[in-house]
C-alpha positions as CSV (number, residue, x, y, z in Angstrom):
1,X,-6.5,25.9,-15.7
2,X,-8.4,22.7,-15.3
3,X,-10.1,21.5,-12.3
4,X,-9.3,17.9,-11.3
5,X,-10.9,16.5,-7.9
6,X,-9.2,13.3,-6.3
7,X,-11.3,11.4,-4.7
8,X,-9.5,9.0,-1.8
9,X,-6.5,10.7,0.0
10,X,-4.9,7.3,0.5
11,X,-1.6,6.1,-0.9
12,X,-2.6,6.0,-4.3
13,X,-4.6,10.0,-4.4
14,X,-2.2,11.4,-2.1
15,X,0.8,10.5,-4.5
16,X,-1.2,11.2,-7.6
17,X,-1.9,15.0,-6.2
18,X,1.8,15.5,-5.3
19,X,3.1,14.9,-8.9
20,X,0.1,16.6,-10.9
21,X,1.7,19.8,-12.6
22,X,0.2,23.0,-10.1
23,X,0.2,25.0,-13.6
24,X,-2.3,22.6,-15.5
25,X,-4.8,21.8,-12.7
26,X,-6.4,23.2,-9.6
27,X,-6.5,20.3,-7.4
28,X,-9.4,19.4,-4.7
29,X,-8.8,16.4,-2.4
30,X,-11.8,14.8,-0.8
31,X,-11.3,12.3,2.0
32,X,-13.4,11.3,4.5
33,X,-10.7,10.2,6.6
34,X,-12.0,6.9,8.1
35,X,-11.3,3.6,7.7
36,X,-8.3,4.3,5.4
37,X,-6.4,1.7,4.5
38,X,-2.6,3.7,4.0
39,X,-3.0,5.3,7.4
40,X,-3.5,2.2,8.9
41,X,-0.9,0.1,7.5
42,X,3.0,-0.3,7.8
43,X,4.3,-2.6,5.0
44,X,7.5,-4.5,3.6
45,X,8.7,-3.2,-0.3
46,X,9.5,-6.8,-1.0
47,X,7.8,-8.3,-3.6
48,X,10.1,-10.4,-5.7
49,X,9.6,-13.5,-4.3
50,X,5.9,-13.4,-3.6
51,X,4.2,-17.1,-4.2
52,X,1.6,-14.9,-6.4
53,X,1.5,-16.0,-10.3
54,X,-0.6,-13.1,-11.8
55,X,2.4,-11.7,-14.3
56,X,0.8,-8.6,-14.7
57,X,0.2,-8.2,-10.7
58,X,4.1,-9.1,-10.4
59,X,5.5,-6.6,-12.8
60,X,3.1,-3.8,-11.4
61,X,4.6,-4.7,-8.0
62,X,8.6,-5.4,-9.3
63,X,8.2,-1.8,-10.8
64,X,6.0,-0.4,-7.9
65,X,9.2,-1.5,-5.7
66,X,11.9,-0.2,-7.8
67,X,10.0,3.1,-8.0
68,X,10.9,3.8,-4.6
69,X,14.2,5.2,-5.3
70,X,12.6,8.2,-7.3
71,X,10.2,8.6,-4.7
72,X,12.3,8.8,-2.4
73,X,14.9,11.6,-4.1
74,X,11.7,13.8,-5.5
75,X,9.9,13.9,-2.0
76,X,13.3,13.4,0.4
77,X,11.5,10.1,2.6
78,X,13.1,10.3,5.6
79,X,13.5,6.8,8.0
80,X,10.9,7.8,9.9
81,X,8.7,7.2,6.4
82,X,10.9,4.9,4.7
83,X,14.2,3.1,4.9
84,X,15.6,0.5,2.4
85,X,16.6,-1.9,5.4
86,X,16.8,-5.0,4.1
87,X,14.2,-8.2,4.3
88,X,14.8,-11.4,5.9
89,X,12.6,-14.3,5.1
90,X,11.7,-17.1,7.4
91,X,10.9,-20.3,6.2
92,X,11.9,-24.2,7.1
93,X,15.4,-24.7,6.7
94,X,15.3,-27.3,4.0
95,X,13.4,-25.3,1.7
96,X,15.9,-22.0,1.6
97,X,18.2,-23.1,-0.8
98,X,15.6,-23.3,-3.4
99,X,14.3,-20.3,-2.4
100,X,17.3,-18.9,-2.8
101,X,17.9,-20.2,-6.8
102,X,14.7,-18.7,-7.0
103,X,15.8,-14.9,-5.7
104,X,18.5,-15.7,-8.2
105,X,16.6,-15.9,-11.1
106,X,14.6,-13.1,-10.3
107,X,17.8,-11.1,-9.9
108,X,18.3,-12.0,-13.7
109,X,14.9,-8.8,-14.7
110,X,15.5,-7.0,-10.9
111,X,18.8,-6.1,-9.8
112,X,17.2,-4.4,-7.4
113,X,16.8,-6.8,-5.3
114,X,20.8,-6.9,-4.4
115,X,22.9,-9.2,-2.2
116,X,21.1,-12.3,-1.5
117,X,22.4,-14.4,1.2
118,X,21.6,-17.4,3.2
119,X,22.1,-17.1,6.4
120,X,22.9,-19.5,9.5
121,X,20.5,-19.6,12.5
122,X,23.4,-17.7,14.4
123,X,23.2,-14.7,11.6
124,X,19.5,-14.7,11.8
125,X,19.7,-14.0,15.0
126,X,22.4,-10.9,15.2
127,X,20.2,-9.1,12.2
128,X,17.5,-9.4,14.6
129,X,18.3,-10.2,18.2
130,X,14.5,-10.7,18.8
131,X,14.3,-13.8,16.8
132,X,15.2,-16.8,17.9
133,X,17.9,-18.8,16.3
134,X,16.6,-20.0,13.0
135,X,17.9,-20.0,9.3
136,X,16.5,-17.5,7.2
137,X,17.1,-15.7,3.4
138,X,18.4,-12.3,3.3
139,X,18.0,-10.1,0.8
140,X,19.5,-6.5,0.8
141,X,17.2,-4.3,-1.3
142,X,14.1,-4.5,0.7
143,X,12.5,-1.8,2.5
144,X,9.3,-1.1,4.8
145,X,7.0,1.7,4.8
146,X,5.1,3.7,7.3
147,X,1.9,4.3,5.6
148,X,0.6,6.9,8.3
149,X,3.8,8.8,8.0
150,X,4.0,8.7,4.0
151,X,0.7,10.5,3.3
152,X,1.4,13.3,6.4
153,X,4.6,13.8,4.3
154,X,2.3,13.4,0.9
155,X,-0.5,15.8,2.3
156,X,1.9,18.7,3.1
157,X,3.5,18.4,-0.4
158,X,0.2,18.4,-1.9
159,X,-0.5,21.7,0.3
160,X,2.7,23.3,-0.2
161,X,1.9,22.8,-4.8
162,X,-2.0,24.7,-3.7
163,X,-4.2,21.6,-3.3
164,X,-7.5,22.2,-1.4
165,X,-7.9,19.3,0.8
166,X,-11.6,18.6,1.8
167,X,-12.6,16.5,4.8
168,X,-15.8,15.5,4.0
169,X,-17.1,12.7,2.4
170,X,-18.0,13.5,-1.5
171,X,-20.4,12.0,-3.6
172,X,-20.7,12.0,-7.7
173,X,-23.5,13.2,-9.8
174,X,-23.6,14.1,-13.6
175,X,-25.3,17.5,-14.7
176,X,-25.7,17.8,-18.2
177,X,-22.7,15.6,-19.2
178,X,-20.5,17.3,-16.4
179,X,-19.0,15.7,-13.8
180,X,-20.3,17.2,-10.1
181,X,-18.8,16.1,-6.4
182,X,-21.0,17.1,-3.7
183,X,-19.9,17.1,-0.1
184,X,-21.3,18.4,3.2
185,X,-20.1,22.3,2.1
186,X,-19.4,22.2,-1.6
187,X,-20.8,21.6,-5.0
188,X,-18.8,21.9,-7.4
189,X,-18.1,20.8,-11.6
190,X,-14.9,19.3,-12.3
191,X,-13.3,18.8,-15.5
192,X,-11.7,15.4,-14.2
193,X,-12.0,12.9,-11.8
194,X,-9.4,10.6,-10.0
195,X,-11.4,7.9,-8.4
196,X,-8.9,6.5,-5.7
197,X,-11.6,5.9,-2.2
198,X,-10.6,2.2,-1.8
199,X,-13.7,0.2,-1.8
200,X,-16.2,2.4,-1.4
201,X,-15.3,2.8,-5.1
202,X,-18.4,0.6,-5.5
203,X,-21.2,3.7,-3.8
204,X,-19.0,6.6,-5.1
205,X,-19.8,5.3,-8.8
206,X,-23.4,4.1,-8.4
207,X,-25.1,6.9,-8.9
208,X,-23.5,7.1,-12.6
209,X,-25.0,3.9,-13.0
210,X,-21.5,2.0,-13.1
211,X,-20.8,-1.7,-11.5
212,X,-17.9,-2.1,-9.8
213,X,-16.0,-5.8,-8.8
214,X,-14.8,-4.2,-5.5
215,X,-15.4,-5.6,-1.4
216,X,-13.6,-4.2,1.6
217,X,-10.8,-6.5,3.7
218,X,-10.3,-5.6,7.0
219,X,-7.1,-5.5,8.2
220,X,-5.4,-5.3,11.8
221,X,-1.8,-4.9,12.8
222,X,0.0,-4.0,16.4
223,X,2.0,-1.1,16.6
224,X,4.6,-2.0,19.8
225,X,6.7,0.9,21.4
226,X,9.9,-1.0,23.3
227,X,12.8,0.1,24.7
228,X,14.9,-2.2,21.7
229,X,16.9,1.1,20.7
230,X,18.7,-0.8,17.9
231,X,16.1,-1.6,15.8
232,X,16.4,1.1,13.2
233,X,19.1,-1.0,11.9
234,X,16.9,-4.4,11.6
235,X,15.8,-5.5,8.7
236,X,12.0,-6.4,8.2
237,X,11.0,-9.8,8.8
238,X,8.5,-12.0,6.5
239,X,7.5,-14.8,8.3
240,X,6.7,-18.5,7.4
241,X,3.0,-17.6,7.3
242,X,0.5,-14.5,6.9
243,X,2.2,-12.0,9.4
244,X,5.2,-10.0,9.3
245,X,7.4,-7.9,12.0
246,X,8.3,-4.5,10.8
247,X,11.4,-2.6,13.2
248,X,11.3,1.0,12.5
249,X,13.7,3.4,14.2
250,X,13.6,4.3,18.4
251,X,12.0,1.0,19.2
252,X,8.9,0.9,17.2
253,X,8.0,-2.5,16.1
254,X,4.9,-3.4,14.1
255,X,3.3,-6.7,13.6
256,X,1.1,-8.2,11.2
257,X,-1.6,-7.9,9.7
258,X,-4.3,-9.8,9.4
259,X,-6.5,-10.3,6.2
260,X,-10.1,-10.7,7.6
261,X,-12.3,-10.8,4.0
262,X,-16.1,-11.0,6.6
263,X,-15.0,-8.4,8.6
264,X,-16.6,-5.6,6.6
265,X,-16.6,-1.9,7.4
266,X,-15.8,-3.0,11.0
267,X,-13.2,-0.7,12.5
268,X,-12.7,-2.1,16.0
269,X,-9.8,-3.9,17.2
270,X,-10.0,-7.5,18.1
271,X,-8.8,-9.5,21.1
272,X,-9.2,-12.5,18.4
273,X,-7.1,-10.5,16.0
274,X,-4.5,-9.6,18.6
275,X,-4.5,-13.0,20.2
276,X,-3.9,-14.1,16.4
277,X,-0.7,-12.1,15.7
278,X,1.4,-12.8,19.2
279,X,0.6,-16.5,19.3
280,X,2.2,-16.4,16.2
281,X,4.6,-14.4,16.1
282,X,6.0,-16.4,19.2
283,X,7.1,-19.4,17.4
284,X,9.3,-17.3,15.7
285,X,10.8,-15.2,18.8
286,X,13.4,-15.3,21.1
287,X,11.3,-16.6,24.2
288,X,13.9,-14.7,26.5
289,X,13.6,-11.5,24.8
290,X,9.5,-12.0,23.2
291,X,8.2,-10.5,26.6
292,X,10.0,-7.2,25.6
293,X,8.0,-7.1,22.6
294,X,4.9,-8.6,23.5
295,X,4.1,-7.2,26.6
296,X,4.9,-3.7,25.7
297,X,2.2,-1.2,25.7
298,X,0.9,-1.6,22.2
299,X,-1.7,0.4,20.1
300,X,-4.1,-1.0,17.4
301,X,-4.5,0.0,14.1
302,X,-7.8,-0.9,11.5
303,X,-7.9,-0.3,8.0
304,X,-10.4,-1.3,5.2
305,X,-8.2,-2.8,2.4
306,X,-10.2,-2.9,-0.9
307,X,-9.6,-6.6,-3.6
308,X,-11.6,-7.2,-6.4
309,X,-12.7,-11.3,-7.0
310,X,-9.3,-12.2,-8.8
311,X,-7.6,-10.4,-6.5
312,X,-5.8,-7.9,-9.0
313,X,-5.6,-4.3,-8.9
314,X,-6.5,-2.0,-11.9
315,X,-5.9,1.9,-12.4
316,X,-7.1,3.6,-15.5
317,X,-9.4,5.9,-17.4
318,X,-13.1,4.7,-17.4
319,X,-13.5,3.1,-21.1
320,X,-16.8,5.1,-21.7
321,X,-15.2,8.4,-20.3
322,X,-11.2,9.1,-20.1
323,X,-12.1,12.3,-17.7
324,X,-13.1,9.8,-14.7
325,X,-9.8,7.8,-13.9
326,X,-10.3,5.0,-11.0
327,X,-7.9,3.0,-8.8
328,X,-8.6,0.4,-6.4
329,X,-8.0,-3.2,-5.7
330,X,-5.2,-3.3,-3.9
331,X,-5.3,-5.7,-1.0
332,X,-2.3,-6.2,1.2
333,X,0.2,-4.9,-1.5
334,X,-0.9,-1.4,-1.5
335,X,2.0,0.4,0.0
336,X,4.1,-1.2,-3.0
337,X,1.9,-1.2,-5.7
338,X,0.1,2.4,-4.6
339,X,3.2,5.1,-5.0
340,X,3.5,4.3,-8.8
341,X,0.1,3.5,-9.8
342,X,-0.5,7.6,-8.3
343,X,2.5,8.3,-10.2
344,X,1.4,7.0,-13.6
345,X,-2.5,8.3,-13.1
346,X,-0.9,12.2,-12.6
347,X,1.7,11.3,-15.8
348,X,-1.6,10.2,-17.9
349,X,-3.1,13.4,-16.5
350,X,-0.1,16.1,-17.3
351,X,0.3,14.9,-20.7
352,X,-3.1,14.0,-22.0
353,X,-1.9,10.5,-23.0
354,X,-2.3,7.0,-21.8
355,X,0.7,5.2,-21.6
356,X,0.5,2.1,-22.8
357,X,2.8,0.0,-20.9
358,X,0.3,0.6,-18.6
359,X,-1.7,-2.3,-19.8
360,X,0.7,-4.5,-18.8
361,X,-0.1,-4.3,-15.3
362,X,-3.6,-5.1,-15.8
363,X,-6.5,-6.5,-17.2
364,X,-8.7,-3.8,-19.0
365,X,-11.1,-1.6,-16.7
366,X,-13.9,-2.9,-18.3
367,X,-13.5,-6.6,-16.1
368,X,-13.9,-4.1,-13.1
369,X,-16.2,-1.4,-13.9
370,X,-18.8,-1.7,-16.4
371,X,-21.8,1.1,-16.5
372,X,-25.5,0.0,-16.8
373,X,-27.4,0.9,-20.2
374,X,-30.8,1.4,-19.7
């Protein structure tokens, strides 16, 4: 049996560990445990009709969202983790029926997307009785994600195939062409390597002299506990900007997040950040009902996203050494993009071979992660 040590229990490692065959490897998961990026977020599986024109980044996503349905049967995702619910889509009301053709067309390569409906300001509002009156584009097949939930639920699955999980932070070093992770209380050689820490990617492959295009995003969102008890049955809500409200079931309704590219490693919560979301988020509210949200007790959560400088995401075996595989780049699309990039790093794993659609979803490693020759 092989040894394979996953490096980064976020959305990506976590998935990749609970779909690695328990007969081929002995799995180790390392994660330091701070700053992640999955157990911060909450997300909308939406990504049809993103204004983003990277073809690879779009197919990636359009089959990162469709995976979702075998996710869901192989690991049994309850609501409380994720729910297909639906996405409505806010924007001026003279620019929906074009926005509309364009689901249309997109319906043409994703049927997944389903019904797609325009709706009047008066159906706006009873999908969501927070909202104000206001026209809006529904579509049927979009869902939201719980990020924290999804890797507790990924973690015990991990435990229950015999994954060691490792709380430390690890560190790589090469011994006479082996690969060694280091952390606080072990040393040990692994035959493989899945690289999946987010943006510390950059440190973790340093001392292997490799170069990595990777920088940390900080990202807020509000996590609001109200006593809305019908909100399980909302469906998430893009808004005409950067934030978006996401109604989970019992009253739980998260909004944002931000995208803060100078905030660093920093993992406190922001007045300016909070101030940011609400103000916003008011336009779009019913002003009789906003104080329900708004002014419930709320808690913060702060994540480090990690983006690369075209803003793309890569996963793939090192081009100077198919042992080390390495994921990151995610940004804000990570909880649609992450479940099947893990996926397809454990397939390349169990069966020895790269498949090669993979390349269509990216640009080759080697415009991320290049090593130093001396």
């Amino acid at each position: 049996m092989k040894k394979i040590a996953i490096i980064g229990g976020g959305i990506i490692g976590m998935t990749a560990a609970a779909y690695l065959d328990p007969e081929k490897f002995q799995v180790t998961i390392f994660d330091e445990g701070v700053g992640q990026a999955t157990g911060a977020s909450a997300g909308i599986i939406s990504p049809w009709l993103s204004k983003r024109r990277n073809k690879k980044w779009y197919q990636l996503a359009k089959d990162g969202a469709r995976f979702y349905e075998k996710l869901v049967a192989d690991f049994d995702l309850d609501q409380s983790i994720y729910q297909q619910s639906g996405t409505l889509i806010i924007r001026p009301e003279d620019s929906l029926k074009k926005l509309e053709e364009f689901a249309q067309e997109k319906k043409l390569e994703a049927n997944e997307i389903g019904e797609i409906s325009l709706l009047s300001p008066e159906e706006t509002k009873r999908e969501v009785p927070l909202l104000r009156e206001q026209a809006s584009l529904k579509i049927s097949g979009g869902g939201r994600l719980d990020g924290l939930n999804y890797l507790k639920k990924m973690e015990e699955v991990a435990k229950e195939k015999g994954s060691q999980i490792i709380k430390e932070r690890a560190n790589l070093a090469e011994d006479d062409g082996k690969l060694v992770v280091t952390s606080e209380t072990k040393r040990e050689v692994f035959d493989y390597l899945i690289l999946t820490p987010g943006p510390h990617l950059k440190d973790l492959l340093a001392p292997l002299n490799y170069q990595v295009d990777i920088r940390p995003q900080k990202g807020q969102l509000l996590v609001y506990q109200t006593a809305l008890g019908d909100s399980d049955k909302w469906p998430v809500v893009v808004l005409d900007g950067e934030a978006d409200l996401i109604p989970f079931p019992q009253g739980k309704i998260i909004l944002g997040a931000t995208h803060e590219n100078d905030g660093g490693w920093d993992l406190q919560a922001t007045e300016e950040a909070y101030l940011q979301l609400t103000s916003y988020a008011k336009q779009f509210l019913d002003q009789k009902l906003a104080p329900q949200l708004l002014d419930s007790p709320h808690k913060s959560r702060v994540g480090t996203r990690a983006y690369t400088s075209d803003f793309a995401p890569f996963f793939s075996p090192l081009s100077d050494n198919p042992k080390i595989i390495a994921a990151s780049g995610l940004g804000s699309s990570g909880l649609t993009t992450g479940p099947f990039m893990g996926y397809k790093i454990a397939c390349y794993c169990n069966s020895g071979q790269w498949d090669e659609t993979n390349n269509s979803y990216q640009k080759e490693i080697t415009n991320y992660i290049k090593r130093d020759i001396d």
